[in-house]
N, C-alpha and C positions, 0 to 999 in steps of 0.2 A: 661597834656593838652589834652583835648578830640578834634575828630578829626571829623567836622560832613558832613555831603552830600557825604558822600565815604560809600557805601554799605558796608554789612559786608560780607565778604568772601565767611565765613561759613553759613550763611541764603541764599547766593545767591546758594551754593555748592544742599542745603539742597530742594530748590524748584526745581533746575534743575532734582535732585534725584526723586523727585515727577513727575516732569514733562515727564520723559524720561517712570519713572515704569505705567504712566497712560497712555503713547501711546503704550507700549510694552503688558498694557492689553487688551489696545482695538483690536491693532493689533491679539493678542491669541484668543480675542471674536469672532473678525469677519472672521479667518478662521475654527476657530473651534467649532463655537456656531452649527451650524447643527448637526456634531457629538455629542454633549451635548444633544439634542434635541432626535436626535436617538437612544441613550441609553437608555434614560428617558421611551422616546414611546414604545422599546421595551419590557424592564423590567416591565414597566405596564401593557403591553395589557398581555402580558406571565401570571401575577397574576391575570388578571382580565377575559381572555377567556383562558379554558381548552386547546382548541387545537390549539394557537396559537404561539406555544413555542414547538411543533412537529418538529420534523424531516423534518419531510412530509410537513405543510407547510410554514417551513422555507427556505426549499429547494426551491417550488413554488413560494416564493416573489423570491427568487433570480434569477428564471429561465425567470419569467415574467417582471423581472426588468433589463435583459439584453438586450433583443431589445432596451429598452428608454437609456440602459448606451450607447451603440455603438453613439447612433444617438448627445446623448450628450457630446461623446468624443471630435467630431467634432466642436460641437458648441461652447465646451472649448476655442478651438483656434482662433476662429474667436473671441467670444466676446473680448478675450486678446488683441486682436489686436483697440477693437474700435469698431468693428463691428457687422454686425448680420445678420444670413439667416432664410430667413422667407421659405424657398425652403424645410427643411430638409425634411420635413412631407408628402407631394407628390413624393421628390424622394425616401422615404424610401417605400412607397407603388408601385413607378413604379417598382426598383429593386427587389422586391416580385414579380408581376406581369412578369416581363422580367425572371427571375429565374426558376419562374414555367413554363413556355414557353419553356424555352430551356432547361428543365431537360428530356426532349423529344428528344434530341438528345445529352444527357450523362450530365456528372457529369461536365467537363472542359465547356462547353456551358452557364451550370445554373450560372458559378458561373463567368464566364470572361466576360456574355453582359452586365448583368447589373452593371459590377464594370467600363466600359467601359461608358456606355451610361451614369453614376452615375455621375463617373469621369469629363466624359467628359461635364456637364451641371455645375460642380463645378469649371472647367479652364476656360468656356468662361463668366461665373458670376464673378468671381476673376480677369481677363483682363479688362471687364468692369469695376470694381470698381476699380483698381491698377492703370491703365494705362488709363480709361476714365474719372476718377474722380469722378462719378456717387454717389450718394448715396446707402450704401448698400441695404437700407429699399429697397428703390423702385426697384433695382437690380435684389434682391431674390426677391423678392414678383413677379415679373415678372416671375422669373422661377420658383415658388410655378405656377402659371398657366399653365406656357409652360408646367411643367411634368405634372402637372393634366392632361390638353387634349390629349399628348402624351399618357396616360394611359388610357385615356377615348377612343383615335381612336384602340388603338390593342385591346380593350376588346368590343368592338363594343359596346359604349357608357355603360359601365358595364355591360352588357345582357350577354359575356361571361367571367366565369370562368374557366381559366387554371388547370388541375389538374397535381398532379406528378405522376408519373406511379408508380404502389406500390413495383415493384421491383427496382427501382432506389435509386443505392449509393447516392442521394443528398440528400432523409430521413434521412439517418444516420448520418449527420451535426450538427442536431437541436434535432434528435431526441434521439440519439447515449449517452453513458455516458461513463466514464474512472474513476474508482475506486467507481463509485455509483454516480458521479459527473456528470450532463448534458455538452456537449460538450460547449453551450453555454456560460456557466460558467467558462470553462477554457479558451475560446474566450476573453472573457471580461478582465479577468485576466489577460490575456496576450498582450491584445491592451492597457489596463490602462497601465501595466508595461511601455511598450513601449514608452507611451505618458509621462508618468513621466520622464522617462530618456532623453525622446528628450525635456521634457518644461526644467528640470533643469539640464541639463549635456552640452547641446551642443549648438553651437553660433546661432544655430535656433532658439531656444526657448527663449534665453536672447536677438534676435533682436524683439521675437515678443512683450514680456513684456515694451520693450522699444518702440514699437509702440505704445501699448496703452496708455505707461507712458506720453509721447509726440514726436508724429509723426515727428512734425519741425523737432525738436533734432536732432532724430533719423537719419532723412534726412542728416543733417547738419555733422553727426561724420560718414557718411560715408556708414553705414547701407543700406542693398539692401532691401530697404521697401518692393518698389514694386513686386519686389517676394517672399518675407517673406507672404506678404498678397493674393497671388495670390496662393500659394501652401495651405494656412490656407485653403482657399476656396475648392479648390482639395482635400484635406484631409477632410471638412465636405462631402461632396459631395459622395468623396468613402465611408466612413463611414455610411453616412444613407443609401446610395445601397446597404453595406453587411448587415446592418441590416433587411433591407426587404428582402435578402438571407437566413437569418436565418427565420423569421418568416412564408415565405414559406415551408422552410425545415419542420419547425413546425407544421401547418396546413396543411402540402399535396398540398396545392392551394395557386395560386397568386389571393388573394378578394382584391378587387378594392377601399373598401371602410377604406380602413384600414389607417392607418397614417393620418387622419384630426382633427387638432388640434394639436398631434404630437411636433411641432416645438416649440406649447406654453409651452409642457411638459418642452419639453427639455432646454429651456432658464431657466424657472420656476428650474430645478433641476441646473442648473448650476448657478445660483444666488443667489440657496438657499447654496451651498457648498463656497462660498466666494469669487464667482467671482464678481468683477466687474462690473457693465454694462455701464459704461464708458473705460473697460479695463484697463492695466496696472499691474495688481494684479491678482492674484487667483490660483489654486492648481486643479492636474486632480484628487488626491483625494478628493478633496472636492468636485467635481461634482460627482463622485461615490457617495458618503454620498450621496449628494442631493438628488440623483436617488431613492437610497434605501429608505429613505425616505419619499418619494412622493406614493413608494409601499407598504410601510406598513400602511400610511394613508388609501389608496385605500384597505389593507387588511382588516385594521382594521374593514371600514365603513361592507364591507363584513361577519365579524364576529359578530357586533351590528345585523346586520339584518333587524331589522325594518326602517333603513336608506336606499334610494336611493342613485344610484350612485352621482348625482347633489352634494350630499353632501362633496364628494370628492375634485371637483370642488372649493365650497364655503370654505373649510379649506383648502386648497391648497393655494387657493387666498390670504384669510386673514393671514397667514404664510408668505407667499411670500410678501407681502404688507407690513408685519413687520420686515419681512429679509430687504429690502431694505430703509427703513426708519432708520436702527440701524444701517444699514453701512455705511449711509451717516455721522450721528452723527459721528461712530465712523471712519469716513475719516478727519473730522474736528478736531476729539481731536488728531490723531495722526500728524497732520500736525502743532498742538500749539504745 
């Protein structure tokens, strides 16, 4: 006797099998499609421009691609949580500006006001948004101005540049190497490590994943939100101030006009490595990838030649516009 309107088992076993390996791909795509992207873009330009498979300069994207990695470390953690600082890009150009100012009275000066002043624009943005409710848009955006002006009254509306004395240990920061390696580079390498072991090892980084996954929740099991997202804030903050520690280091001078736009890099690199912009999800290596990425586009356009930089811009965008159209897709398939 056949037995009917009772599924079969093994068809049911058989689609759940499909359904599981089709969100386990999208999930593999959408943290590590940038990477895929990066190799691709590598391996090509390498065949297709003589010198850009050098030594020389592939050392140059990495060294020039560490300022945007610092400033997008930061930004890692905040978008995780939900949020977003439109700030980073002014404070990464005051802490340049404050650094070169104070490498005038030593090395501990250059390097403790503007991680102070950095810091300090990062705790009272992050109170605001934790404990006032505030949106962050409007938040940071507010202290994307405060530091702009702050930088505009010490530089006397930018008329003056700060230089570093040519004898001071704070050159040798940015400019310094260790086994042929830019000190920069071993910076980065060592904040990413950092950052990886605090998103995925410790109860910081799985309350922040769980703010962005759902704040209520988060609320509700007990989670110290409000500080989870107040220290995010503080960690971008310090972050983009070391960063414009370094790029003083780098250029001798704190220039005033540095870091605008900045921020949009840096979300742009961390959206393109699999973050979220809703939060919840994403990898600090995958904002590294992103980073690196975004530099070898900007190489590349550099080694065409006949391209202005605008073009950078324009494939930046159209990348980034298709990163975030494929991750929505693929947030749908893995949620069926």
């Amino acid at each position: 006797m056949t037995t009917t309107g009772v599924p079969d088992s093994g068809a049911a076993t058989g689609v759940a099998a499909k359904r599981g390996g089709g969100a386990r791909v999208a999930h593999l795509v959408q943290r590590q499609g940038a990477l895929v992207i990066l190799v691709a873009a590598v391996v090509v330009s390498t065949f297709a421009f003589d010198s850009f498979g050098t030594a020389g300069n592939l050392t140059n994207i990495g060294l020039e691609a560490s300022f945007l990695a610092m400033v997008a470390l930061g930004m890692t953690f905040v978008i995780m949580t939900g949020g977003i600082d439109l700030s980073v890009g002014s404070v990464f150009a005051l802490g340049g500006v404050l650094a070169a100012w104070g490498s005038q009275y030593g090395l501990l000066v250059a390097l403790l006001l503007p991680l102070l002043v950095c810091g300090g624009i990062g705790l009272v943005q992050g109170l605001i948004i934790a404990r006032g409710g505030l949106p962050p848009f409007i938040v940071t955006l507010a202290g994307l101005l405060f530091a702009r002006g702050l930088l505009l009254l010490i530089s006397d509306e930018g008329a003056t540049t700060y230089k570093v004395p040519p004898e001071s240990a704070f050159l040798e920061l940015a400019q310094g190497s260790l086994f042929g390696i830019g000190y920069p580079l071993w910076l980065v390498a060592i904040a990413f490590a950092i950052g990886g072991l605090v998103l995925h090892r410790t109860s910081y980084g799985s309350t922040v994943l769980a703010i962005g996954g759902q704040e209520d929740a988060a609320d509700l099991m007990g989670l110290p939100v409000l500080r989870t997202k107040v220290v995010a804030y503080v960690m971008s903050g310090l972050l983009a101030g070391f960063g414009g520690v370094l790029i003083a280091s780098y250029t001798s001078s704190g220039v005033t006009v540095l870091g605008v736009g900045m921020e949009l890099e840096a979300i742009a690199a961390v959206v393109l490595g699999g973050t979220l912009l809703t939060g919840g999800a994403g990898t600090v290596l995958g904002t590294l990838v992103g980073v690196l990425l975004l530099q070898v586009i900007k190489n590349v356009i550099n080694q065409v030649g006949s391209l202005n930089s605008n073009w950078q811009a324009v494939i930046s965008g159209t990348i980034l516009l298709v990163v975030v159209t494929v991750q929505r897709w693929l947030s749908r398939v893995e949620r069926r």
